[in-house]
Backbone as CSV, one residue per row, in Angstrom:
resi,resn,N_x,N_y,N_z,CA_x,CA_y,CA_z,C_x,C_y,C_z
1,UNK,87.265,90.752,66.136,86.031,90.945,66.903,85.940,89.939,68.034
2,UNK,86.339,88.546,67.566,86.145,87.362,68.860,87.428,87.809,69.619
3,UNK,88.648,88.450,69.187,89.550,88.680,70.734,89.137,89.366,71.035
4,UNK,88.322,90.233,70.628,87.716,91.831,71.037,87.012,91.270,72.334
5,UNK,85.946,90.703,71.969,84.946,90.041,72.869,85.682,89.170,74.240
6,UNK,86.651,88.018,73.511,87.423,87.459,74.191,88.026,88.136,75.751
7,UNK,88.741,89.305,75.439,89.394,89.970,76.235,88.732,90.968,77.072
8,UNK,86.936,91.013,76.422,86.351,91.697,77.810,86.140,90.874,78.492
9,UNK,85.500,89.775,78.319,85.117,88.898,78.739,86.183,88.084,79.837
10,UNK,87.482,87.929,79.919,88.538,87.654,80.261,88.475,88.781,81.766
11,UNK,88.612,90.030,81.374,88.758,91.543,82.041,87.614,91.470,82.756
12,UNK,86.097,91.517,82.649,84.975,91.653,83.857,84.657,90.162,84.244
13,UNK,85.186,88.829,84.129,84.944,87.586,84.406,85.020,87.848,86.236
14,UNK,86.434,87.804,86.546,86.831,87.814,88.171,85.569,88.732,88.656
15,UNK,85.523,90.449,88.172,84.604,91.103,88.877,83.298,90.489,89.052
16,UNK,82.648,90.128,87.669,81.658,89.257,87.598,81.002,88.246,88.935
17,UNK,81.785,87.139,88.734,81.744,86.013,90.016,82.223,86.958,91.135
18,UNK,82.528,87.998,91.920,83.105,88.924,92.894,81.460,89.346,93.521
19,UNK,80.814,89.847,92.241,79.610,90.617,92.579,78.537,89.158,92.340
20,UNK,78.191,88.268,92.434,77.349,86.992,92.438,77.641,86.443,94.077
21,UNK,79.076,86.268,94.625,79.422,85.789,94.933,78.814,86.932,96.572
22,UNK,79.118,87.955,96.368,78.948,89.491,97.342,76.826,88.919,97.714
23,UNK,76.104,89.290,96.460,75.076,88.699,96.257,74.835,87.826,97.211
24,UNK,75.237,85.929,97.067,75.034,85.132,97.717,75.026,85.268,99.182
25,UNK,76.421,85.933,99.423,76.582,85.870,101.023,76.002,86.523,101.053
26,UNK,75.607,88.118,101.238,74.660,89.170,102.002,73.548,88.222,101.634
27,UNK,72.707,87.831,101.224,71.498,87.401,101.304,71.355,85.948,102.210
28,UNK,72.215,85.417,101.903,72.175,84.440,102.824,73.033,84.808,104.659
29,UNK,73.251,86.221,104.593,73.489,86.723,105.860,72.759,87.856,106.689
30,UNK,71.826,88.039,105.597,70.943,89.292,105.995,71.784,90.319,106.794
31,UNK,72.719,90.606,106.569,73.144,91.351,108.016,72.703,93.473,107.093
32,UNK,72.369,93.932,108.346,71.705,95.182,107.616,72.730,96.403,107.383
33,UNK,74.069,96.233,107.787,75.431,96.616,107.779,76.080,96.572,106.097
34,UNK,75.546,95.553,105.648,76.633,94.558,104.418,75.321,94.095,103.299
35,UNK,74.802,95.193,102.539,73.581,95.040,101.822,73.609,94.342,100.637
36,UNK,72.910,93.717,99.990,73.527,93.011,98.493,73.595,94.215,97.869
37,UNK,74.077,93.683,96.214,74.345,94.595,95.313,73.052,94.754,94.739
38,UNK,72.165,94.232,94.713,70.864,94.274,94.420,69.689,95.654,95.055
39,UNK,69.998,95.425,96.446,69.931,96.487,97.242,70.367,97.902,96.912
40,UNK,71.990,97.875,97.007,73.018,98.611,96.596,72.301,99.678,95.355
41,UNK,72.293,98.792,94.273,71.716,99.337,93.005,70.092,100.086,92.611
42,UNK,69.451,99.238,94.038,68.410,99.992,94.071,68.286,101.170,94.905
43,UNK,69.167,101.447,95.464,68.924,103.044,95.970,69.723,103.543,95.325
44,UNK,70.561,103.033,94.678,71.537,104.376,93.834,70.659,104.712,92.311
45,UNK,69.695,103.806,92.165,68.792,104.086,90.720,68.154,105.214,91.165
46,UNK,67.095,105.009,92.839,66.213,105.920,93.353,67.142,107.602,93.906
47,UNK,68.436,106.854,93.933,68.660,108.515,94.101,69.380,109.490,93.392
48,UNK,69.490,108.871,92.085,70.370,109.030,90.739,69.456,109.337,89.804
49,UNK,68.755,108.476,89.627,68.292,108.204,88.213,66.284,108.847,88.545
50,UNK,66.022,109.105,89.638,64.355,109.572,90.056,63.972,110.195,89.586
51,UNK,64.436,111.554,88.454,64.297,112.868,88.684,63.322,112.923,87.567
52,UNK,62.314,114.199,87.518,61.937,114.329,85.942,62.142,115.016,84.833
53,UNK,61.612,114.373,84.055,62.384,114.679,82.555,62.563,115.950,82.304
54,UNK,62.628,117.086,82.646,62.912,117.816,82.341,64.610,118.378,83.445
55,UNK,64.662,117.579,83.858,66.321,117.470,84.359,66.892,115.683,84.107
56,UNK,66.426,115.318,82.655,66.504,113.935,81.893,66.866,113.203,83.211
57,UNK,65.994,113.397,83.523,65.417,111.749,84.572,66.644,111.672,85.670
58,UNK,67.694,113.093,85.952,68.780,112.928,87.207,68.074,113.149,88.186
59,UNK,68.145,112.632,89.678,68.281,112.971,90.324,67.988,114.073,91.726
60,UNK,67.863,114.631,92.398,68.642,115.887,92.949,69.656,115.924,93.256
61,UNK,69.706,114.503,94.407,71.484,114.409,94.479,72.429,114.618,93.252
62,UNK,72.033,114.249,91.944,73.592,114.664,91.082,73.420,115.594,90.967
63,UNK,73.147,116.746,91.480,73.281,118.173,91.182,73.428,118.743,92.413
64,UNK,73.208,118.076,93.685,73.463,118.829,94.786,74.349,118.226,95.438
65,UNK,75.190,116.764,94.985,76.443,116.351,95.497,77.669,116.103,94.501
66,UNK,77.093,115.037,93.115,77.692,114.780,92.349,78.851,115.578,91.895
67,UNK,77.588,116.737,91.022,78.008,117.568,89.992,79.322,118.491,91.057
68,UNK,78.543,118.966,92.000,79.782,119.689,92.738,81.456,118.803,93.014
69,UNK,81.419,117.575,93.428,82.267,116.660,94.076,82.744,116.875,92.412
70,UNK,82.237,116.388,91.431,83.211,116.202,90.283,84.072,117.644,90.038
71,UNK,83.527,119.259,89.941,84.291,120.298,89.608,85.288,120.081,90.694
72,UNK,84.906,120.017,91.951,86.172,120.397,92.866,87.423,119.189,92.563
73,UNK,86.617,118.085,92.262,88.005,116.904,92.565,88.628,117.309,91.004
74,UNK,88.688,117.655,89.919,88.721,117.903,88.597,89.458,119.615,88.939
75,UNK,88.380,120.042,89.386,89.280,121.689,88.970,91.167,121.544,89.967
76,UNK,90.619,120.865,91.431,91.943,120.945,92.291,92.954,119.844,91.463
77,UNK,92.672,118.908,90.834,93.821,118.121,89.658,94.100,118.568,88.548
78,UNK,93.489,119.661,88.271,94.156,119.918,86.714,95.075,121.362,87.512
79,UNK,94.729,122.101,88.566,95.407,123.161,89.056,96.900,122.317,89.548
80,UNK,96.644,121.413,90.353,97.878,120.810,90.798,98.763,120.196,90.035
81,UNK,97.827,119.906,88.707,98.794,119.198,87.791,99.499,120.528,86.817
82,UNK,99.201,121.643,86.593,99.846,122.722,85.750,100.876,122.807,86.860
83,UNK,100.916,123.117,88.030,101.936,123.249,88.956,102.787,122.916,89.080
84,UNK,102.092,121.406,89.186,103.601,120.827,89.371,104.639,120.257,87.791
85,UNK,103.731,120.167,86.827,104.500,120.010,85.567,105.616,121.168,85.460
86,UNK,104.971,122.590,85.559,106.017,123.838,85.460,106.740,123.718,86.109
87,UNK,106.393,123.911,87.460,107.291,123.722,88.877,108.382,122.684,88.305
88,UNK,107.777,121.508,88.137,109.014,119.926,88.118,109.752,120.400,87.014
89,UNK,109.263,120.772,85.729,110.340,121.054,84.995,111.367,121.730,84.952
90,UNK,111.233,123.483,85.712,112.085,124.466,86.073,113.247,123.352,87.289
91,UNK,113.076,122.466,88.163,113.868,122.031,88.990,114.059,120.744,88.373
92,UNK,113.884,120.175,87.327,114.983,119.099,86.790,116.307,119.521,85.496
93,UNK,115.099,121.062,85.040,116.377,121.347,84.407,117.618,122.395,84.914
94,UNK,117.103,122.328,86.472,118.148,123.379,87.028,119.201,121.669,87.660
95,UNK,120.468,122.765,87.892,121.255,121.459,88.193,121.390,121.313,89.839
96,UNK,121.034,122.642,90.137,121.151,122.601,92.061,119.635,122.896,92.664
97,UNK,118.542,123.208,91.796,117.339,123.833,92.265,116.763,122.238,93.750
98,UNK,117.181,121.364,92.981,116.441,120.332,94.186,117.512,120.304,95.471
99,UNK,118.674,120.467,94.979,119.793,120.624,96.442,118.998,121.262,97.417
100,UNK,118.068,122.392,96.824,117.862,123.671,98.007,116.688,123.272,98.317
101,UNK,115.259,123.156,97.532,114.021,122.127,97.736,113.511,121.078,98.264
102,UNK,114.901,120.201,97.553,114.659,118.320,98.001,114.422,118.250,99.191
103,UNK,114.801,118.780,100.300,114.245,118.508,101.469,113.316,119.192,102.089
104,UNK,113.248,120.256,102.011,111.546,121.087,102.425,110.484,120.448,101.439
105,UNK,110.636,119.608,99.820,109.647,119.115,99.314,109.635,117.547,100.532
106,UNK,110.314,117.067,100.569,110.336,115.464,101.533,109.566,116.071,102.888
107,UNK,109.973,117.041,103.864,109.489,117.379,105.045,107.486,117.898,105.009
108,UNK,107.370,118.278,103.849,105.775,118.354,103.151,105.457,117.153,102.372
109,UNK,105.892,116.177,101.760,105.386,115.200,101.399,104.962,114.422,102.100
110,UNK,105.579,114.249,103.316,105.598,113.140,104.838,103.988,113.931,105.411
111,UNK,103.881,114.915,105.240,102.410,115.350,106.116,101.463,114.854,105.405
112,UNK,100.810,113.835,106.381,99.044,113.368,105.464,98.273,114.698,105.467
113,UNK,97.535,114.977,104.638,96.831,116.353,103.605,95.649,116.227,104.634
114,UNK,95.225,115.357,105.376,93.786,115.363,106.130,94.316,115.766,107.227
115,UNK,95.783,115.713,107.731,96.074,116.377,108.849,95.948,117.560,108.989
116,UNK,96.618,118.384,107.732,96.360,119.965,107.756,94.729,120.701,107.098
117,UNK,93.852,119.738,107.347,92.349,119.971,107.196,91.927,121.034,107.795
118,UNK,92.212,121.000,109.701,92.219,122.229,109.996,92.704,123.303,109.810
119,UNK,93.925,123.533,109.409,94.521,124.811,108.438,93.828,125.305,107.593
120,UNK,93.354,124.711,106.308,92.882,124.938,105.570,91.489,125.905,105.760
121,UNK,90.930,124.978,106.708,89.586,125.246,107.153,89.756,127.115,108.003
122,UNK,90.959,126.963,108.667,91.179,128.375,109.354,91.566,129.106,108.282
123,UNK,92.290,128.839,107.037,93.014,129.611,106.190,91.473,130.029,105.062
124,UNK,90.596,129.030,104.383,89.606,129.210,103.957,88.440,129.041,103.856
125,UNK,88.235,128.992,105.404,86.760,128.718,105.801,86.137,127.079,105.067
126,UNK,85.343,126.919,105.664,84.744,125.935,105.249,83.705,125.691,104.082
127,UNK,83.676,125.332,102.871,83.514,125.450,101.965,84.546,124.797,100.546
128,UNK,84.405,125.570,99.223,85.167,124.873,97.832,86.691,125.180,98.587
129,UNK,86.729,126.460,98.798,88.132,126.585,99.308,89.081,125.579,99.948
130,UNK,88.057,125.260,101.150,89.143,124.479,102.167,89.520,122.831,101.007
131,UNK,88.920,122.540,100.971,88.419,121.282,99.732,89.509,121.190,98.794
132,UNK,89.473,122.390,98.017,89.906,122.153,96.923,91.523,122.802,96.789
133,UNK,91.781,123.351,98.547,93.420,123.447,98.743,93.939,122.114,98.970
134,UNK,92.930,121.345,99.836,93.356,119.973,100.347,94.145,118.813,99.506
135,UNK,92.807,119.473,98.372,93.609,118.349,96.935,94.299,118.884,96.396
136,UNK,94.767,120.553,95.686,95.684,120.926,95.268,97.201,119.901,96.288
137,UNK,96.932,120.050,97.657,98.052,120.034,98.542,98.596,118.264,98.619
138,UNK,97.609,117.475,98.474,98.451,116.124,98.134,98.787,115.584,96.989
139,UNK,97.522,116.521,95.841,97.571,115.706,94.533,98.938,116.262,93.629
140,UNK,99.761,117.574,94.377,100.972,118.026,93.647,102.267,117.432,94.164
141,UNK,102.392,116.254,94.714,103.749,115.715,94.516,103.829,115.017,94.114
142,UNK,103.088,114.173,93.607,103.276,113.023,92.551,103.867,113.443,91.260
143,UNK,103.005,114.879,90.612,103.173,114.999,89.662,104.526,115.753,89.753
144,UNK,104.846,116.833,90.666,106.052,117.508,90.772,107.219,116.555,90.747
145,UNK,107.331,115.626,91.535,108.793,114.665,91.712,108.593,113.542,90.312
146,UNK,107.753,113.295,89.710,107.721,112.704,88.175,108.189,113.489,87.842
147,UNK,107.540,114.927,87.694,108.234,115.528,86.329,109.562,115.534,86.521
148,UNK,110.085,116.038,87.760,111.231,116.245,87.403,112.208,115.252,87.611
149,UNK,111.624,113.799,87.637,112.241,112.443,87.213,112.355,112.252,86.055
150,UNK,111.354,112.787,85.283,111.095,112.832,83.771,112.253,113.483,83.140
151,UNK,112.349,114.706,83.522,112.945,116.026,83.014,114.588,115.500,83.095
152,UNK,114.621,115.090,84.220,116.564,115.062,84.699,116.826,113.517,83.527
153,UNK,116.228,112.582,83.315,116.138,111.099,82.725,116.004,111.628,81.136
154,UNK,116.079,112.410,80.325,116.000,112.710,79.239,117.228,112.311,78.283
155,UNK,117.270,111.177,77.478,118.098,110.740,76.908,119.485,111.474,76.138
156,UNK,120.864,111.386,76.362,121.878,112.352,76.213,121.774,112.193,74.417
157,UNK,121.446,111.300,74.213,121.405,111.195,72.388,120.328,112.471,71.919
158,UNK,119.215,112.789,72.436,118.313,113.352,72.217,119.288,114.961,72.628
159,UNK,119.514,115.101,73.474,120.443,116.384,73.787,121.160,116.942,72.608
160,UNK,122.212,115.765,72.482,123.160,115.805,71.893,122.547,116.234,70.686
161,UNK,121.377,115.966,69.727,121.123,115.578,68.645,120.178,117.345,68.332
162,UNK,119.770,117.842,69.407,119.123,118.709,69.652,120.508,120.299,69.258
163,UNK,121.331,119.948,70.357,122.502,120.332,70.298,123.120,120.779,68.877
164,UNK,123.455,119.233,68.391,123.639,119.490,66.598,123.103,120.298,65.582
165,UNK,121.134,119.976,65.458,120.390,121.130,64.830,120.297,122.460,65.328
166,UNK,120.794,122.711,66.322,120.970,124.009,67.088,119.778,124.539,67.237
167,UNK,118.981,123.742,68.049,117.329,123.791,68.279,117.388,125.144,69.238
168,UNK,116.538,126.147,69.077,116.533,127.547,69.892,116.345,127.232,71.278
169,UNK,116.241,127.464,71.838,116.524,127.554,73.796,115.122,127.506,73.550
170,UNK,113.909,128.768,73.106,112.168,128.846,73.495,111.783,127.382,73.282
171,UNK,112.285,126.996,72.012,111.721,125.676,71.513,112.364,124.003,71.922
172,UNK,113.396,124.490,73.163,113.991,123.270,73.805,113.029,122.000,74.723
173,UNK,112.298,123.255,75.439,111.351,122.433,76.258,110.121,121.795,75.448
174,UNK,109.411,122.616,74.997,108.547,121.266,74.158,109.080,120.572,73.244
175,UNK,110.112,120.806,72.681,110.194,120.059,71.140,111.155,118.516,71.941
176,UNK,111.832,118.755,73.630,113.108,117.827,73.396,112.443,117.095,74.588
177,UNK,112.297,118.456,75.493,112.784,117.993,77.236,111.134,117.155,77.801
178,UNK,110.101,118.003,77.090,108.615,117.460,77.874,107.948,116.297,76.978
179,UNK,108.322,115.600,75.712,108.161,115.097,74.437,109.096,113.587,75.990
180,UNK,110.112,114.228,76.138,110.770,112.575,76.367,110.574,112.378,77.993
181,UNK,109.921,113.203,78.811,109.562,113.076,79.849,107.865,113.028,80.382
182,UNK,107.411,112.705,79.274,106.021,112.656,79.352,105.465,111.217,79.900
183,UNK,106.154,110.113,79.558,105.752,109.141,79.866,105.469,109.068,81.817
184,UNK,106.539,109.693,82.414,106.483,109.689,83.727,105.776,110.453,84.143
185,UNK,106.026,111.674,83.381,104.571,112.470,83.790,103.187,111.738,84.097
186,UNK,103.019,111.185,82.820,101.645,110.590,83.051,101.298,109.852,84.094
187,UNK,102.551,108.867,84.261,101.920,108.420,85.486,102.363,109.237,86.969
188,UNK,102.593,110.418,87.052,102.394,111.205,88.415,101.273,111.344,88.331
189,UNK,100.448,111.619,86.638,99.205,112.103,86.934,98.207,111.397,87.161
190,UNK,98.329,109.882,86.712,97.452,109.057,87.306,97.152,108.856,89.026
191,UNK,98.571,108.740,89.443,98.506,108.443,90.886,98.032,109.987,91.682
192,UNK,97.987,111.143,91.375,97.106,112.192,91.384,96.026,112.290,91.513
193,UNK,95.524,111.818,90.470,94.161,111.685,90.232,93.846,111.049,91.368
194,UNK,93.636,109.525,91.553,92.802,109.050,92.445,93.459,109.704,94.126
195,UNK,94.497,109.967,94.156,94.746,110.981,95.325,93.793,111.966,95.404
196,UNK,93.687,112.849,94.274,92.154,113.798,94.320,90.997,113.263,94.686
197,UNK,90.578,112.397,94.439,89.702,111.702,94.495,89.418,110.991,96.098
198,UNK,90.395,111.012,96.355,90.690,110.390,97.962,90.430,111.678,98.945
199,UNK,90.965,112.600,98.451,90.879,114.181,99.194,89.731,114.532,99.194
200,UNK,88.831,114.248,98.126,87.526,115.197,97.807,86.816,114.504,99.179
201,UNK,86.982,113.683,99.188,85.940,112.430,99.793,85.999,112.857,101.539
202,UNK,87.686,112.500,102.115,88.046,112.830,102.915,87.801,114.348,103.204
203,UNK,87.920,115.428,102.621,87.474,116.754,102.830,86.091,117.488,102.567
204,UNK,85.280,116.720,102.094,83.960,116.714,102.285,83.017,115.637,103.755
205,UNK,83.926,115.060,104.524,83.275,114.544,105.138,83.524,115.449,106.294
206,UNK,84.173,116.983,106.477,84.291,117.736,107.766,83.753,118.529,106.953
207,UNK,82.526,118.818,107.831,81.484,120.569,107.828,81.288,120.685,106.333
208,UNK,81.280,119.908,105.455,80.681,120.522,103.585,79.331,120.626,103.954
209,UNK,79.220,121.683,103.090,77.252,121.368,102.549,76.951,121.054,101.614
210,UNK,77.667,120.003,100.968,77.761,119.216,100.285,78.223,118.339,99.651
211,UNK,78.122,117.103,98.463,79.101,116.723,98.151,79.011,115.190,98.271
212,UNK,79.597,114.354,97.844,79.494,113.016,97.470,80.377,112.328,99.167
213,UNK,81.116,113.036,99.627,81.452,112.681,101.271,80.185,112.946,102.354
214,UNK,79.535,114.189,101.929,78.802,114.996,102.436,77.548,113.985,102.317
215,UNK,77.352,113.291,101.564,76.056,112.119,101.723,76.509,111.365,101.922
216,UNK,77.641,110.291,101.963,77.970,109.350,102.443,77.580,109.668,104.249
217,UNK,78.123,110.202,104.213,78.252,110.492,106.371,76.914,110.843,106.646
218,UNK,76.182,111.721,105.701,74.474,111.651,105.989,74.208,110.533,105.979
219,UNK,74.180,109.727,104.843,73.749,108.519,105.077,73.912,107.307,106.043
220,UNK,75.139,107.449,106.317,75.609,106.531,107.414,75.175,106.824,109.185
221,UNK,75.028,108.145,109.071,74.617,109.066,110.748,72.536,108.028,110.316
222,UNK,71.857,108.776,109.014,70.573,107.995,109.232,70.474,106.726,109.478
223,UNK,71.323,105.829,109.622,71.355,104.316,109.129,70.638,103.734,108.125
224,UNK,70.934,104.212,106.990,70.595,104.234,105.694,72.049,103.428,104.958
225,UNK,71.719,102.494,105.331,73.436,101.886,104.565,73.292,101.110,103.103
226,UNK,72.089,101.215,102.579,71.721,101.213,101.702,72.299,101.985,100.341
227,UNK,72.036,103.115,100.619,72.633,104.659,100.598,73.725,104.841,100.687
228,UNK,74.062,104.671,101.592,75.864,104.754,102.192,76.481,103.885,101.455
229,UNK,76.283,102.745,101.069,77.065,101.596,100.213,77.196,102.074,98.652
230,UNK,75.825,102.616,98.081,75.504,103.284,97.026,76.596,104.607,96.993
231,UNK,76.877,105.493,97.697,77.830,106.577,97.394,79.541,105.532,97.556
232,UNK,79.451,104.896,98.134,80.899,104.166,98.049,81.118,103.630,96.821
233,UNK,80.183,102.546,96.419,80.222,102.059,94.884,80.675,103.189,94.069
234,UNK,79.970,104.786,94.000,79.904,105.312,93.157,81.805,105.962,92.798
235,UNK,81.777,105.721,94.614,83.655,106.316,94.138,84.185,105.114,93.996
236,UNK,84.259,103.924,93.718,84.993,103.205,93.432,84.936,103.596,91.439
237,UNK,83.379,103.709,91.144,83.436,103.606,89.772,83.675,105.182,89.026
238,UNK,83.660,105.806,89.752,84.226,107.448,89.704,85.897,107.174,89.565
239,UNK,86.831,106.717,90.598,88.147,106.386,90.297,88.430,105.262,88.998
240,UNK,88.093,104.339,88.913,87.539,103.600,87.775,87.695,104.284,86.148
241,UNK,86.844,105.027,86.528,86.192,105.884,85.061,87.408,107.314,84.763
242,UNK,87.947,107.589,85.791,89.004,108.620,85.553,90.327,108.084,85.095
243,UNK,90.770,107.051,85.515,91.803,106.066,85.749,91.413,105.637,84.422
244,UNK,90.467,105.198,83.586,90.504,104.654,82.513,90.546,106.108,81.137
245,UNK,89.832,106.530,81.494,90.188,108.430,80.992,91.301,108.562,80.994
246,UNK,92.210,108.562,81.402,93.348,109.290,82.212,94.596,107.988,80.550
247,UNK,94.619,107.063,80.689,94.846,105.932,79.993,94.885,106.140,78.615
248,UNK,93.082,106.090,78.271,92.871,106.330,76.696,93.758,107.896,76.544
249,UNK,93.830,109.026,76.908,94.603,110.049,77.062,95.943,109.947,76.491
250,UNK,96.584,109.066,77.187,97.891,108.660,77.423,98.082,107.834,76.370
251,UNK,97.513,107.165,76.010,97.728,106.055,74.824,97.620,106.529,73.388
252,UNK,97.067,107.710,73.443,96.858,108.772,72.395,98.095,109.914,72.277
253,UNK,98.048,110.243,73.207,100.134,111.215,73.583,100.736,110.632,73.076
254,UNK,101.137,109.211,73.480,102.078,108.076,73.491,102.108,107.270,72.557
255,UNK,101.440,107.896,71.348,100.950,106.729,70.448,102.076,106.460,69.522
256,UNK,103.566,107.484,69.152,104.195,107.820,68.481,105.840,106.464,68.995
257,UNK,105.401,106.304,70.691,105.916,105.237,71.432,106.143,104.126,70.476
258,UNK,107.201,103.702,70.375,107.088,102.002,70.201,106.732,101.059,70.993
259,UNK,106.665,101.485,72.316,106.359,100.559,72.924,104.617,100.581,73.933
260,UNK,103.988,101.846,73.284,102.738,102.115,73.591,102.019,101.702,72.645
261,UNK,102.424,101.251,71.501,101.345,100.377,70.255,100.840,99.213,70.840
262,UNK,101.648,98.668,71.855,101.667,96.782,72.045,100.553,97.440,72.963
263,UNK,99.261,96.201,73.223,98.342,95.835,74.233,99.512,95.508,75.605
């Protein structure tokens, strides 16, 4: 229980003195740009937490930015992540499939995803569509070139051994090939994630009618930076909270690991 304690305490110490320290200066700088956290927290209570009880005390904004910003950044990462797991696996267990790929995937990886914003926007109007191609479109190479780092890196003992019991071809891929390439997986899917998360933000700040980008840039056009600081906090602790999701997940897959038991 005392390392328990010990080691949060250790873990939010730096943030701790970070946010005292944020505190001190804005107040002793007044500047109306750079608000304390005090500030900060009080408009994100008033525009979070206002609502009445019969929508348990949310909001409007979490239902007219939040709630939306979370399906799209969530639905476009779990679409990009089935993709590219299938996708990566079919081309690590082919032996020439990346010969013919590897470089039309490199010549699309090199394009920043906010560049082809306008595409999107011509291809699906402005709205979930354009949004939630944006993040399909950066958040699938992380996970595609893991997997099939994963897939090709699969230990020859494990083959071999697979080989011996004369494991059926249907039952090759889960029982051998995605079991020993999961670890890399996971982390394509971490670095995904907050890529989604980066997209939602970035693709809600052109023409949405709504959305957690979609009030940031309101807020910042009113000079309301109050507000504006308050939706930034919230994606720092939105990436935060997925990133730590994403972890406990993984530590639960991985639990069978010898080397995922150790802290």
């Amino acid at each position: 229980m005392r390392s328990g304690l010990g080691g949060f305490a250790r873990k939010w110490l730096l943030f701790v003195l970070l946010v005292l320290v944020w505190e001190l200066v804005t107040q002793l700088n007044e500047s109306v740009f750079f608000p304390p956290p005090t500030k900060i927290a009080a408009a994100a209570a008033k525009l979070w937490f206002s609502g009445p009880g019969t929508q348990l005390f949310l909001g409007d904004a979490v239902f007219e930015h939040i709630l939306p910003s979370l399906a799209r950044v969530l639905g476009g990462w779990l679409l990009s992540a089935v993709a590219g797991v299938a996708l990566g696996t079919a081309l690590g267990r082919s032996r020439t499939g990346m010969d013919y790929v590897g470089p039309l995937f490199a010549f699309f990886r090199a394009i920043p995803p906010p560049a082809l914003v306008p595409v999107f926007m011509v291809l699906f109007h402005i709205g979930p569509g354009m949004q939630i191609a944006t993040i399909i479109f950066g958040a699938l190479w992380p996970v595609l070139l893991n997997t099939v780092d994963g897939v090709r890196s699969v230990d020859k003992v494990k083959v071999e051994t697979a080989r011996a019991f004369r494991t059926p071809r249907r039952y090759w891929i889960g029982l051998v090939v995605l079991p020993a390439a999961l670890p890399k997986i996971f982390a394509g899917l971490r670095l995904s994630l907050s890529i989604a998360l980066i997209l939602m933000a970035i693709s809600e700040l052109v023409g949405a009618p709504g959305g957690i980008g979609y009030a940031l840039l309101a807020a910042q056009r009113s000079f309301d930076y109050d507000q504006m600081w308050a939706w930034i906090v919230l994606l720092g602790i939105l990436g935060y909270g997925f990133n730590s999701a994403l972890l406990a997940v993984e530590r639960r897959v991985l639990g069978w690991q010898p080397t995922r038991g150790t802290p």
